[in-house]
N, C-alpha and C positions, 0 to 999 in steps of 0.2 A: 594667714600663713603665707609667706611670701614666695609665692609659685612653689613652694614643694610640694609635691600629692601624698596625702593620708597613707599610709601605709596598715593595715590591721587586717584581721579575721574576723568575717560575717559569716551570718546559718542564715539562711531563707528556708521557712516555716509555708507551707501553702497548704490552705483549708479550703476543704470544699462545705458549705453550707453547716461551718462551723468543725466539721470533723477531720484530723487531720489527715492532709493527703499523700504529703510528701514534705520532707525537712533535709537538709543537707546543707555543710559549710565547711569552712578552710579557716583551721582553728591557727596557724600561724600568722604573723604581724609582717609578712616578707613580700608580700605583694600591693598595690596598688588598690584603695578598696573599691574605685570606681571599674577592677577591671574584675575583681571578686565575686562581686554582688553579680552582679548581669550571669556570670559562670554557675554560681551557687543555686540561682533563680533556674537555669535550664539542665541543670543538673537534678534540683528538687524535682522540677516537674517529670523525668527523665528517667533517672538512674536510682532513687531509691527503692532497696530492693524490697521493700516491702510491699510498694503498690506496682500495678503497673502504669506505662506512661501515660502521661495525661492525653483525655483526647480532645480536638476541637471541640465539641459540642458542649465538654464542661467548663470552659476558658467564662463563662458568664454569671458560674458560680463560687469560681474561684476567690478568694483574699489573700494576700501577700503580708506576710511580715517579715521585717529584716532584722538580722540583731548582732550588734556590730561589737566585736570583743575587744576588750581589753586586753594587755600581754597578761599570760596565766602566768602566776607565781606558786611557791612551793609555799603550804600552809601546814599548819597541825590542826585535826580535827575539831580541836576544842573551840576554834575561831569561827567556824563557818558559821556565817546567819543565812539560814535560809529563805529565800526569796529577794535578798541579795546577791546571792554569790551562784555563780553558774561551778560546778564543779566535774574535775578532769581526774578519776583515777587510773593508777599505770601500774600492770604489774607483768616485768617481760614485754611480750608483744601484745598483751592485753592491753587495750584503752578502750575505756567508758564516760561519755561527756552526756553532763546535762545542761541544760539552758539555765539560768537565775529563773526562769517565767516558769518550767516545770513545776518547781517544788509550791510554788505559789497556788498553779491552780489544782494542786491537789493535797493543797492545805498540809505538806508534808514539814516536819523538826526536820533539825539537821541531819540524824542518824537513819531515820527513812530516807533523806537525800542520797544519801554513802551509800546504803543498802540497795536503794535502787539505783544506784550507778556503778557497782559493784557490779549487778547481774546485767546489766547493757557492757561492757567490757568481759561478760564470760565469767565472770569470779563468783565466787560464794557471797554471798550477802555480809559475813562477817569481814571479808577480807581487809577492806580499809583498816581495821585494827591490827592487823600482820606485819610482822619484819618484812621488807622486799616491797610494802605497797604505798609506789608513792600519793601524795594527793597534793590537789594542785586547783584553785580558784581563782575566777576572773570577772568581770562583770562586763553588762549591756546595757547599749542604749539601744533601747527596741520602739522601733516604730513601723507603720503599715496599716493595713485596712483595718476597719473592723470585723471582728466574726461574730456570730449568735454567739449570744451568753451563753456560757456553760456547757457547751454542745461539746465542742472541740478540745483535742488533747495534741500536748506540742512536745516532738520528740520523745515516743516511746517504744 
């Protein structure tokens, strides 16, 4: 690339001893991804409200993965392959994102993907099939530590 800087949206996924800890990212392409990452990583460890902040003493069982987006484009349900496609649905001020690696390790089809990203954006399970709800797929190149097999869950 000739000196321009990557511009995309990364999720840093942090597991502790496989289980996850904290996940958070910046689904638009509008920033800089080397100033992203480092945000998203202290953000994960930080601000998701699910856990609370990470503390010193767990930093040694910590793993990192990063998973760097692709621009989301507007799809019809019928395309998605799941464990490919990371998917984005919108309905209103509802938004519900899931990673491509989700649906993978929880061996889900496409319409368990919808379903269960329907209800992380607030919706009914069926809503992906509704007038009003967009959907929207992107893909990742995901790299980072490894974690125990099986242990760990990303993004839920």
């Amino acid at each position: 690339m000739s000196g321009a800087l990557l511009k995309r949206g990364a999720f840093v996924t942090i597991t502790a001893r496989g289980a996850l800890r904290g996940c958070i990212g910046h689904i638009a392409a509008d920033r800089e991804l080397g100033t992203v990452v480092p945000e998203m990583t202290v953000a994960a460890a930080q601000d998701d409200p699910r856990f609370p902040p990470v503390e010193p003493d767990e930093l040694p069982d910590l793993a990192l993965e990063i998973s760097v987006l692709s621009e989301a484009a507007p799809v019809d349900a019928s395309r998605i392959v799941a464990g490919r496609d990371g998917v984005i649905v919108r309905r209103g001020r509802n938004v519900g994102l899931l990673l491509p690696q989700v649906a993978r390790d929880h061996h889900w089809g496409p319409e368990a993907l919808l379903a269960a990203t329907c209800r992380k954006a607030g919706l009914p399970p069926e809503a992906w099939r509704e007038p009003g709800t967009e959907l929207f797929t992107f893909q990742a190149d995901v790299f980072g530590e490894p974690r125990e097999e099986g242990r760990g869950k990303r993004d839920e």
